[in-house]
matplotlib code that plots the C-alpha trace (Angstrom):
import matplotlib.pyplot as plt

x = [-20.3, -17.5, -15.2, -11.9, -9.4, -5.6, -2.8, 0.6, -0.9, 0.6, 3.5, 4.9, 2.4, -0.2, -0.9, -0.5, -3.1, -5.6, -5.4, -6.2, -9.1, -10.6, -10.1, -12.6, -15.0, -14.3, -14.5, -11.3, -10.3, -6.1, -3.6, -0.3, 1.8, 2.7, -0.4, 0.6, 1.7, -2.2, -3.6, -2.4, -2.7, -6.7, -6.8, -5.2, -8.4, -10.9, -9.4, -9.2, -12.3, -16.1, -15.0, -15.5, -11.7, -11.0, -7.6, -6.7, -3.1, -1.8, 1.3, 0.3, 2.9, 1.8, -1.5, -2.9, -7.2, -7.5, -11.3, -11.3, -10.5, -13.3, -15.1, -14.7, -15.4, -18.7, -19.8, -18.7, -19.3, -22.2, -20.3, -16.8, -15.8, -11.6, -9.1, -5.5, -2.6, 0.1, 2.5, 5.6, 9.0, 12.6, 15.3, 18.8, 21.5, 23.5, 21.8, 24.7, 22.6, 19.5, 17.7, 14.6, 12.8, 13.8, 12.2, 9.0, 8.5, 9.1, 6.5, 3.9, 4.3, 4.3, 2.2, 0.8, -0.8, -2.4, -3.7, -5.1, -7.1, -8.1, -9.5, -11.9, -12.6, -13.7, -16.8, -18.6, -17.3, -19.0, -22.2, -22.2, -20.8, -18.1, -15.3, -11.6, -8.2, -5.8, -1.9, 1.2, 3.5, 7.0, 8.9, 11.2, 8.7, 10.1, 14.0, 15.3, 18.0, 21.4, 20.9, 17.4, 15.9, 14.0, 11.9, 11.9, 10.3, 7.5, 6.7, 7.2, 4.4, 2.4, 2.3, 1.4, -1.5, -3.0, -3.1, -4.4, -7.5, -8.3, -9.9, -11.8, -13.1, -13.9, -17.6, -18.4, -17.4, -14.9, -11.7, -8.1, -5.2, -1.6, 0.8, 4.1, 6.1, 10.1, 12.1, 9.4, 10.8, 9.5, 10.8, 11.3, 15.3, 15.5, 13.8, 15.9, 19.3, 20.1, 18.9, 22.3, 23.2, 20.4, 21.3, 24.5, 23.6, 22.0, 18.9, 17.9, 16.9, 14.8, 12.7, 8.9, 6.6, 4.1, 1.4, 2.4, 2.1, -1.1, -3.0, -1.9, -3.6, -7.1, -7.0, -6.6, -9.4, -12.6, -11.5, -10.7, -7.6, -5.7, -1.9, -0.9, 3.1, 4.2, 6.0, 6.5, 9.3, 8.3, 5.5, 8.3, 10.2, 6.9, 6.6, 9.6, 9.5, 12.1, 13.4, 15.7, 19.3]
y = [-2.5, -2.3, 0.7, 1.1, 3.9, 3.0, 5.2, 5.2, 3.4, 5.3, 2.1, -0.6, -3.1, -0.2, -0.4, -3.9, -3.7, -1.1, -3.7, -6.8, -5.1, -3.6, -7.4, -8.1, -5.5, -2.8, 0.7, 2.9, 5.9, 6.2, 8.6, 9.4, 12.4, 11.5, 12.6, 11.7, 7.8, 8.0, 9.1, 6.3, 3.7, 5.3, 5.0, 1.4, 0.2, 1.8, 0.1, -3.5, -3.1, -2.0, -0.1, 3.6, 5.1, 8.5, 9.7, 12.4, 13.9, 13.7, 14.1, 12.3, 14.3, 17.5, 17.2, 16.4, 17.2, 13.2, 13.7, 15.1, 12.3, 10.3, 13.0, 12.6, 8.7, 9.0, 11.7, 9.9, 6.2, 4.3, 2.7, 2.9, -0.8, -1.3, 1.2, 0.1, 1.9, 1.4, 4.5, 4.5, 6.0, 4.9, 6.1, 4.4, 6.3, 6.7, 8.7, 11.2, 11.7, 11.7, 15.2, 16.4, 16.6, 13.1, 12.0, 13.9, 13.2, 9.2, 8.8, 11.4, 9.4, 5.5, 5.5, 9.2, 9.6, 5.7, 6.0, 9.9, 8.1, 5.3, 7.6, 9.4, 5.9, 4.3, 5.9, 4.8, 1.9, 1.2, 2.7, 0.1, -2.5, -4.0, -3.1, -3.9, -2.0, -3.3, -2.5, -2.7, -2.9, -5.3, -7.8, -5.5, -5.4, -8.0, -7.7, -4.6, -3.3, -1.2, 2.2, 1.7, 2.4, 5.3, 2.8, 0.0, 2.0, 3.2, -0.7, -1.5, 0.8, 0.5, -3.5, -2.6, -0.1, -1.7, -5.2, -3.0, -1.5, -4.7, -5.6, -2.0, -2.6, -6.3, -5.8, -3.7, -6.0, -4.6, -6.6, -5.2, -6.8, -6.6, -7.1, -8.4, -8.5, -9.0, -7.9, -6.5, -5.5, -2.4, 1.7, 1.7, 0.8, 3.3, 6.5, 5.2, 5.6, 2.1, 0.8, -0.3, -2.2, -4.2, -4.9, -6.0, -8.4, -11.7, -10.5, -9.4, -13.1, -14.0, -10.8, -11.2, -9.3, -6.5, -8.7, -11.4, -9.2, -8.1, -11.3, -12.3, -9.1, -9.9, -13.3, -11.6, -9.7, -12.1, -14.8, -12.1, -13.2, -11.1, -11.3, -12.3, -13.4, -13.7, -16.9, -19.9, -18.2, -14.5, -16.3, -18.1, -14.6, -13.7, -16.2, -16.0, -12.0, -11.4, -14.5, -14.5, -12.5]
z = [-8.3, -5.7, -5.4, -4.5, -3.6, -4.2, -3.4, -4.9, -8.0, -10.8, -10.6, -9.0, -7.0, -6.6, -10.3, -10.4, -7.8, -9.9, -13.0, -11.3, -8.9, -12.8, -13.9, -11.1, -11.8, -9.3, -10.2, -9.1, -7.6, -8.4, -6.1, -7.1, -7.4, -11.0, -13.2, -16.2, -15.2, -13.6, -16.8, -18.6, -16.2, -16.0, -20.3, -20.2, -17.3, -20.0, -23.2, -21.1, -18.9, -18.3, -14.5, -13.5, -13.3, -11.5, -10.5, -8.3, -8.6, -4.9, -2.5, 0.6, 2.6, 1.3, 0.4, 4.0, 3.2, 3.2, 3.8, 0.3, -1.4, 0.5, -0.7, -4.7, -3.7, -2.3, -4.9, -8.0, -6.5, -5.3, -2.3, -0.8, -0.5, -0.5, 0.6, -0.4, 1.4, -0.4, -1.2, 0.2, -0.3, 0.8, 2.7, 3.0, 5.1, 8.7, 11.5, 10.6, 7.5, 8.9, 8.8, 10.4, 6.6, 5.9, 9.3, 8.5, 5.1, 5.2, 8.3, 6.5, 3.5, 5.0, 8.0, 9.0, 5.7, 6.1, 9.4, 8.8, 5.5, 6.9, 9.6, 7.3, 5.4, 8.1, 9.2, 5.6, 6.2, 9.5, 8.2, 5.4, 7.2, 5.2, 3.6, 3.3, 4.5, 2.5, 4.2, 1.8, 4.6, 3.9, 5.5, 7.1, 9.5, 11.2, 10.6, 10.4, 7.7, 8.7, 7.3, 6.8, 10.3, 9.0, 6.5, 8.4, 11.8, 9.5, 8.5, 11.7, 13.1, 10.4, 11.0, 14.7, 14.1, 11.7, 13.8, 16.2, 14.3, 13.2, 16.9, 16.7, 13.6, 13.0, 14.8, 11.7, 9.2, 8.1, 7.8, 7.7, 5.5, 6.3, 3.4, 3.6, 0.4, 0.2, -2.6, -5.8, -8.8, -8.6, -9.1, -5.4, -5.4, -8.4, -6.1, -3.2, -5.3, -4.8, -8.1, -9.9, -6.6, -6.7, -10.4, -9.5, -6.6, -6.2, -5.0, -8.6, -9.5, -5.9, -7.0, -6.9, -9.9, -8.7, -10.6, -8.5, -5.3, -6.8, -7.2, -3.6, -2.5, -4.4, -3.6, 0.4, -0.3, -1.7, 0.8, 3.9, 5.1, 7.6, 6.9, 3.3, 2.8, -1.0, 0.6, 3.4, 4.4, 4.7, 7.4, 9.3, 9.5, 10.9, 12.9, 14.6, 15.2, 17.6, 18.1, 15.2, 15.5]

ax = plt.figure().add_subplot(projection="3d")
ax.plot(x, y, z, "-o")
ax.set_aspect("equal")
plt.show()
């Protein structure tokens, strides 16, 4: 049986993620800071499933012992298979606003957090010689928002890195998985105080579904693919990274 550790799936696309992964038979370990929300998600795998669910209440940014998590994984699993970084916060606001805690906690939280997990991951990885990274990253990536710099250079880096330890670690079998979705209809907007304007605007309707997002990302995963965009056009944005205005 495979096994995978998911952060952030107490909502959004990392749920979406933990559901479709129990679908195919993979036992779970969950991370979120919201307990409760994991505890339900961990009931509802049970009811629907024959998997292996373990949760761990966790703040990323906090909570920086990422070798104990690896830890529970190998004492409670038989092999450490998929890693799925996915937690992420928002941040929308001038530089003005922008304080020294905000700067910290958004990088601990989208890449920091990541790369420090993936570093303890890894080696089991290697010994084993396969296994899958799964990165949710975003389209910002690759065009940047006004008054979002503090998100968007935490995608941006993350895209980089990641691209990066994919040549390091390909010899070992293991394959890395950059993510790209565009607007989900998830609680993101909501945390980020932005959640009415998004309501009110026309971007509400182009929206994708976290399960959507989520099959994309297990379809990634049995076939190895390396980059995964929700749609043609997210891959031409891609494609034409710093060529566009």
């Amino acid at each position: 049986m495979k096994t995978a550790i998911i952060t952030g799936a107490s909502s959004g696309i990392g749920r979406a993620i933990a559901l479709e992964l129990a679908k195919e038979g993979v036992d779970l370990l969950l991370l979120s800071r919201n307990e409760e929300k994991l505890k339900h998600l961990a009931d509802e795998i049970r009811s629907l499933h024959e998997v292996k669910v373990l949760y761990i209440p966790f703040d990323l940014h906090k909570n920086r012992n990422y070798d104990l998590i690896v830890n529970i994984a190998l004492e409670n699993f038989d092999s450490l298979d998929i890693l799925v970084n996915n937690a992420g916060i928002g941040y929308a606001g001038s530089i003005e606003q922008i304080s020294a805690q905000d700067i910290e906690k958004i990088f601990w939280t989208n890449l920091f957090s990541h790369i420090l997990l993936t570093k303890s991951v890894v080696p089991y990885m290697k010994q084993q010689e396969r296994g899958s990274i799964v990165n949710i990253i975003s389209l910002v990536a690759f065009r940047p928002m006004k008054y979002w710099g503090l998100y968007n250079a935490s995608k941006s880096a993350m895209e980089g890195y990641f691209k990066t330890l994919r040549q390091e670690v390909k010899k070992y079998g293991i394959n890395v998985i950059n993510v790209y979705p565009g607007w989900t209809d998830t609680a993101f907007f909501e945390n980020a105080g932005i959640e009415q304007k998004v309501k009110n605007s026309f971007i509400k309707r182009f929206m994708d579904s976290p399960e959507f997002v989520a099959r994309k990302v297990v379809k990634a995963i049995k076939k190895r693919k390396k980059e995964v965009y929700m749609h043609w056009w997210g891959w031409l944005l891609a494609k034409c990274h710093g060529l566009l205005p």
